[in-house]
N, C-alpha and C positions, 0 to 999 in steps of 0.2 A: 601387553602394551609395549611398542618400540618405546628406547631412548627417546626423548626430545620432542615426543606426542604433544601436540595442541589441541584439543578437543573443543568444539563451538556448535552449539548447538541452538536449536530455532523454538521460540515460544511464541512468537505471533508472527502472521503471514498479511495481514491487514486488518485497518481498525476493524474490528466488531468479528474476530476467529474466536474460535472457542478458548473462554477462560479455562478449562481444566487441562487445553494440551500443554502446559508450560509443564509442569509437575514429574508428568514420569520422563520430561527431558532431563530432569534437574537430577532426579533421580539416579537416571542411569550415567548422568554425568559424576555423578559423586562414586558409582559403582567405577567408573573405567578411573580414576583416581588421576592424579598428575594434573598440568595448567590446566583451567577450563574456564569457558563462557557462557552466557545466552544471552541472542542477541533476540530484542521484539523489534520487529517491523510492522511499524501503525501507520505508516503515512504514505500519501500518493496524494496528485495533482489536486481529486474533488474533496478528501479530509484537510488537507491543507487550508483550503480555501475556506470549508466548515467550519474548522477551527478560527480561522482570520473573521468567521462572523461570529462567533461564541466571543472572543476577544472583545472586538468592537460592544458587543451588548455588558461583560462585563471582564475589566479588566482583570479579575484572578483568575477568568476561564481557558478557552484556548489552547489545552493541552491535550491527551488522549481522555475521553470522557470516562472510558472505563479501567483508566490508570489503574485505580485502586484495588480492582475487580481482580485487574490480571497480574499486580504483583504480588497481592497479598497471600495467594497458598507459598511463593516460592522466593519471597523475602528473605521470611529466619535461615531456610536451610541453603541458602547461597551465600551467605555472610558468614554463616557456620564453618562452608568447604571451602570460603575461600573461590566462591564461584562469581567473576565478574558480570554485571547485568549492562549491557547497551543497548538504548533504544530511543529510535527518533522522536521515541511518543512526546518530546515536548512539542510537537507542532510550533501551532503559534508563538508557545508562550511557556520557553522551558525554566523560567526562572521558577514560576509557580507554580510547572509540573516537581522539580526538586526538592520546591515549600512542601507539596503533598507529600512528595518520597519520604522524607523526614518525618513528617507526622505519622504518616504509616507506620514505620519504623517504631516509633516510640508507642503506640497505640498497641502494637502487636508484642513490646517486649521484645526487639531487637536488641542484636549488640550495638554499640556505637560504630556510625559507618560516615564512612565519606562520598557524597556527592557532589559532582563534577559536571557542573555547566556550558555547554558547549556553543561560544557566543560567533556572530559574525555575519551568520547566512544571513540576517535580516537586511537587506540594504535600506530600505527606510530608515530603518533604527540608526544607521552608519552613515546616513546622508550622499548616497551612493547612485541614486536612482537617476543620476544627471549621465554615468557612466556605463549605461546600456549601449547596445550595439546588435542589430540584427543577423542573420545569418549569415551575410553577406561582410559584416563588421563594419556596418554604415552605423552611424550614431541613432537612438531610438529611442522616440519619444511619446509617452504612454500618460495620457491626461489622468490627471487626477488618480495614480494606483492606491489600492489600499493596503497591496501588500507586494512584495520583492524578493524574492530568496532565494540565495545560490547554491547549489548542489556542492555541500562542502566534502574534501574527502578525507581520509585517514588520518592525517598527521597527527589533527590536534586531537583525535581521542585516543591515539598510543601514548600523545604527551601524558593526557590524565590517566591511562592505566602505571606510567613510571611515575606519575606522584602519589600513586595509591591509592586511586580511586574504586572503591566497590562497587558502585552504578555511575552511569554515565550517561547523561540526559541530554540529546539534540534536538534542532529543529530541522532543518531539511539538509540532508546529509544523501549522498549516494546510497541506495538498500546494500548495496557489497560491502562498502568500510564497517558496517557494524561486525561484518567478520574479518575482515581484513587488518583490523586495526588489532585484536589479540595473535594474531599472528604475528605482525611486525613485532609486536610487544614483546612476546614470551620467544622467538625464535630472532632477535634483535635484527627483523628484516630493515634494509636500506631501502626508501624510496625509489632510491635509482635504479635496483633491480628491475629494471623491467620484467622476464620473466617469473621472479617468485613476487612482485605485484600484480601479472596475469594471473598465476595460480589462484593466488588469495581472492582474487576478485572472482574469478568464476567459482571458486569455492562458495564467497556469500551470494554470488549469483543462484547458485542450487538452492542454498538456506534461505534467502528472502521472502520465497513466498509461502512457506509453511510448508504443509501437507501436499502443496502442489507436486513436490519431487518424491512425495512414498505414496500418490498413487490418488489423491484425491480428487484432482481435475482430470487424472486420466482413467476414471473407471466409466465404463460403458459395459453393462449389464448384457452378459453372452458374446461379445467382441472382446474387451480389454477386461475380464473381472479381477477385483481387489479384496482380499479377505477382510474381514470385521471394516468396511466404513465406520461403524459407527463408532469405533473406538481405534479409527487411525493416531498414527504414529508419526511425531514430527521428527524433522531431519537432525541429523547430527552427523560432523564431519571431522574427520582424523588427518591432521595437518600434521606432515615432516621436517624437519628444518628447510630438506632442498627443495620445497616446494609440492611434492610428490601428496594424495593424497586418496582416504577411501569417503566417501558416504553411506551414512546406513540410517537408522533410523533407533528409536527411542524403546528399552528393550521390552517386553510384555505386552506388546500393542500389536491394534491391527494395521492394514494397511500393505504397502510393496514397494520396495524399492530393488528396481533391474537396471538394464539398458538401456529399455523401451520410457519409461517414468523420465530419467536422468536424461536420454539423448531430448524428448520434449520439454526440463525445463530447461536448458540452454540454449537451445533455440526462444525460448520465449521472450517476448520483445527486442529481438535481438534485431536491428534493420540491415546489416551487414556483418556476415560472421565474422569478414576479416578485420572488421575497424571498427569493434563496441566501442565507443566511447564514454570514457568515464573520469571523474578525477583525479585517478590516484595512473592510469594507464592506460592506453589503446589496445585492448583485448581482440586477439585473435585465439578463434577457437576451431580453425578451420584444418588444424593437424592433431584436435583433442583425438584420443583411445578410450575407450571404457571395456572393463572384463570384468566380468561376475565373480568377487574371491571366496565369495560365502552364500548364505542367503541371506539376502537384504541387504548386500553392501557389493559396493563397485567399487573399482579403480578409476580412479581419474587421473589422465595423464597427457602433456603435448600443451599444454596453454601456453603460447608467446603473448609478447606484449611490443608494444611502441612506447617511445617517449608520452608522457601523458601531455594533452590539449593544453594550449597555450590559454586558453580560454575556461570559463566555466558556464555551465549552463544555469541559467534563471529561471524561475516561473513569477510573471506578475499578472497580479489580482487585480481586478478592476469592477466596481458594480456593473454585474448583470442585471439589472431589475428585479423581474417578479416574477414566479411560473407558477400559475394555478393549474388544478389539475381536479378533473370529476371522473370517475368511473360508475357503473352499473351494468347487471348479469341480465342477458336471456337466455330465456332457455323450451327445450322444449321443441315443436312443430312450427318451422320458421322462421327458429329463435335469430336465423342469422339475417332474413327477409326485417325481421322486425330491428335488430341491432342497425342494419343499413340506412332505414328512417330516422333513427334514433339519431343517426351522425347528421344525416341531414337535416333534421329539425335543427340539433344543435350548431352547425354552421351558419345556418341562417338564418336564424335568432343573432349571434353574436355579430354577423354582417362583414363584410371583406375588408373594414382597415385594420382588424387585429393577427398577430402574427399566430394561426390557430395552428394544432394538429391531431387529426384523428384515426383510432387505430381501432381493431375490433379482434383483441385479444383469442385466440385460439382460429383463428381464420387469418388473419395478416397484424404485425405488432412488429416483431425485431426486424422483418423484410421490407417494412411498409417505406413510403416515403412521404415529408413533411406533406405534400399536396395531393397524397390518398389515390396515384395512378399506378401503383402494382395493387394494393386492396382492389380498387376498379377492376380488374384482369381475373380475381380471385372467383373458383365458380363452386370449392370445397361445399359442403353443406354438415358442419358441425351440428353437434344437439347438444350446444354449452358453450356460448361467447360471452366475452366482457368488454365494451365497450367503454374506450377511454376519448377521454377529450382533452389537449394541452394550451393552455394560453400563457404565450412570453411578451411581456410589458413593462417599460418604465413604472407603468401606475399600477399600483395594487388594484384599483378598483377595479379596472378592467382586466387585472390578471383573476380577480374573483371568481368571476363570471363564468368562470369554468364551471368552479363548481354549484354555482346559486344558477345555471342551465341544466346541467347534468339533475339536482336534485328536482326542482320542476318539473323533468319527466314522471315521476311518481304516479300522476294525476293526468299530466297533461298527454301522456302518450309517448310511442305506441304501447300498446297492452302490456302486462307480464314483465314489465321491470323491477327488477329487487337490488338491495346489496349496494345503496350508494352507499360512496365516500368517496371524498374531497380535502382536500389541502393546498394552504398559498405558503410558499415559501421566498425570500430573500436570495438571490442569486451573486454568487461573484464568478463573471466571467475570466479565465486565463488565456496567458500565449505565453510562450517563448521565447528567452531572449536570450544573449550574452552579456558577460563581463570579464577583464583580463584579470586574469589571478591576480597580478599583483597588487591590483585594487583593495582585494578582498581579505581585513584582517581577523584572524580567528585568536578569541581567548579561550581558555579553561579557568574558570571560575569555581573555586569548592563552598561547599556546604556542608555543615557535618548539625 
C-alpha cells in the first residue's frame, strides 16, 4: 500500500443487489489496512418515489426496506476496523433509517457507534418548494408534490466523517459523494479543487453501481465472458492524495475488472462527457487514461473538472394514480395467433377512454409501443408468449380492470391460457427541476 491510500469500496449498486456482496468488500478492506470506507448506493428516481409511498402509509417507514438485511453481516466488523459506512439508503426518511441503525447495532452486540444524519434534501420538510425553477431558471410550479429533493453533495457528509461519524445516513444525495466525501475527509481535499473533486467523483462514479464496473452488466456469454457471475466481485477503489487512482475489485471473487468493464461504466449515464454535472463539480472525462497494472485493477487517470453548478438538481414527486396490470402464458401451436385475440378481447372489453397498454412478451414488450404499432408489424412466430395488459388511472377501479380482464380469460377464451397474475399499485409520478444552492441548507444530525 502507498503512503496516503484511501481505500472505498462498494456494497450495494441499487436497492434490492445482493445482501452478501458487502462482506468480502469489508473483508478485503480490512486486509489492504489504512483509511477505508463502504459506501451503499440504494436509491434512484423510482425507490425514491417507493419509499415517499412507504412513508405516506407509515411514518417509521420510508427508508431502504432491506436496511437491516444489508447491514447486518458487515456492521460488527466495520466498527471494529474503523471502517466508515455511507449510504443514501435513508431515502425518504433517514431519521428512522438511523433509529434502525442503532437498534441493529445493539441487537447484534456492537460497539458503541455514532450515527450521522444527513438533513436538508427534503424541500418540503424546509418549506422550499415555492423556490423551484425549470431548466430554463424560470420559476416552477408543481400542484400539490408529495415530495421534493435535491441532489445534495459532499460537504456535509466529510463534516460528519470529522466529527466521527461511523455510518452516515442520507436521503438523496449525488451516487459519487458517497465516495467522494472519504476522500476529502482522510486526504483533507478542498472543494475548490476542482480537478481532485473530478477525480473523486468519477472515482464513485465507477463504485455506484456495484458489480456493474467488475463485469456484471457487461457479460454477454461467448462476446464479453466474465469468470464466476455468480459470485462476482464488487468494486473497490485506491485513492492518492493527488487524486491519482486504481480500481479493482473485492479479493477471492468472481467477476472482471479491465478497460473494456471501466471505459463502459463512465460512460454510463453520462449525457456529455465534457460537462457531467454534479454537485460537488462539472466532470470532464473526455482526456480520462486507463492501463491495465495487474489483473483486476486499472489505472485511472486525466479527470478535470469545472467550477460546480450554481444550481442543484431536484426530483419532485407528485401522485401518479393507479397502474394495474394482468398477465397470462400461451403456448404451444399458435400460441402467438391466440395471445393476439387475447389483446384484443382485452382492449375491447376495457373500451377507448382508459389509458391501456398491451404487449405480448417474447414476441414484442421492450420494442413495443403504448398503441401496439410495431407488435402490429411483428410476424416472429414463438411457441411461448406472455401477454401483458397495463392500465394507468386516477381511479383504482378502473386501473383494476386490468387485471379482473386478464383473469376472465381463463374461461372466457381464447383456448390454453395459464399463469395469470395481476397487481394494482399506487403511482408517484417525477420530473425535474432546479433550486439555487444557496437556498439549500444541510445539517448533520448524530445519533449514537
Amino acid at each position: 500500500m502507498k503512503a496516503g491510500t484511501v481505500f472505498v469500496g462498494c456494497g450495494a449498486g441499487f436497492s434490492g443487489d445482493r445482501l452478501d456482496a458487502a462482506l468480502p468488500v469489508v473483508e478485503s478492506l480490512v486486509r489492504r489496512g489504512g483509511p477505508a470506507a463502504i459506501m451503499f448506493e440504494t436509491l434512484g428516481e423510482r425507490t425514491l418515489a417507493l419509499a415517499q409511498l412507504a412513508r405516506l402509509s407509515d411514518p417509521d417507514r420510508g427508508y431502504e426496506p432491506l436496511l437491516e438485511r444489508l447491514l447486518a453481516p458487515v456492521l460488527k466488523p466495520c466498527l471494529q476496523n474503523r471502517i466508515a459506512i455511507l449510504g443514501n439508503f435513508g431515502a425518504a426518511n433517514p431519521r428512522a433509517a438511523a433509529r434502525a441503525i442503532v437498534a441493529l447495532g445493539r441487537k447484534l452486540g456492537c460497539p458503541s457507534m455514532r450515527v450521522a444524519v444527513i438533513t436538508g434534501d427534503d424541500l418540503i420538510e424546509a418549506g422550499l418548494t415555492g423556490d423551484l425553477q425549470d431548466e430554463a431558471g424560470k420559476p416552477l410550479s408543481v400542484a400539490a408534490p408529495l415530495s421534493a429533493n435535491a441532489y445534495l453533495g459532499a460537504a456535509p457528509l466529510a463534516e460528519a466523517m470529522a466529527a466521527g461519524a461511523d455510518v452516515i445516513v442520507t436521503g438523496r444525495v449525488a451516487d459519487p459523494t458517497l465516495a467522494l466525501a472519504p476522500f476529502m475527509h482522510h486526504h483533507g481535499w478542498s472543494p475548490d479543487d476542482c480537478n481532485l473533486m473530478a477525480s473523486g467523483t468519477l472515482a464513485g462514479h465507477l463504485l455506484e453501481c456495484g458489480a456493474q464496473v467488475s463485469g456484471g452488466y457487461y457479460a454477454d456469454p461467448g462476446f464479453k465472458d466474465v469468470p464466476d457471475p455468480h459470485n462476482i466481485g464488487f468494486p473497490i477503489v485506491a485513492m492518492q492524495p493527488d487524486g491519482s487512482f486504481t480500481i479493482g475489485k473485492a479479493d477471492n471473487t468472481g467477476g472482471l475488472v479491465n478497460r473494456h468493464t471501466v471505459t463502459e461504466q463512465i460512460l454510463y449515464e453520462i449525457h456529455d462527457p465534457a460537462r457531467y454535472l454534479t454537485p460537488d463539480v462539472v466532470l470532464d472525462v473526455t482526456g480520462v487514461s486507463l492501463a491495465e497494472r495487474a489483473a483486476n485493477e486499472v489505472e485511472v487517470s486525466g479527470a478535470t473538472g469545472a467550477p460546480r453548478p450554481e444550481r442543484l438538481k431536484v426530483t419532485v414527486g407528485f401522485d401518479g394514480g393507479w397502474l394495474g396490470e394482468g398477465e397470462i402464458s400461451y403456448a404451444g401451436p399458435n400460441a402467438v395467433g391466440r395471445a393476439r385475440l387475447a389483446l384484443d378481447v382485452v382492449r375491447k372489453r376495457l373500451g377507448p377512454g382508459l389509458n391501456v397498454r398491451g404487449d405480448i412478451i417474447g414476441l414484442g414488450s421492450v420494442f413495443n409501443d403504448d398503441g401496439g404499432a410495431w407488435l402490429e408489424r411483428q410476424s416472429g412466430l414463438p411457441g411461448d408468449v406472455r401477454v401483458r395488459i397495463a392500465v394507468m388511472s386516477p381511479d383504482k377501479a378502473e386501473a383494476d380492470r386490468a387485471g379482473e380482464e386478464i383473469l376472465a380469460l381463463y374461461t372466457c377464451g381464447p383456448a390454453g391460457g395459464g399463469g395469470v397474475r395481476s397487481s394494482t399499485r399506487r403511482r408517484i409520478a417525477t420530473t425535474s427541476a432546479f433550486i439555487r444552492r444557496e437556498k439549500v441548507r444541510t445539517a448533520v444530525e448524530m445519533v449514537s
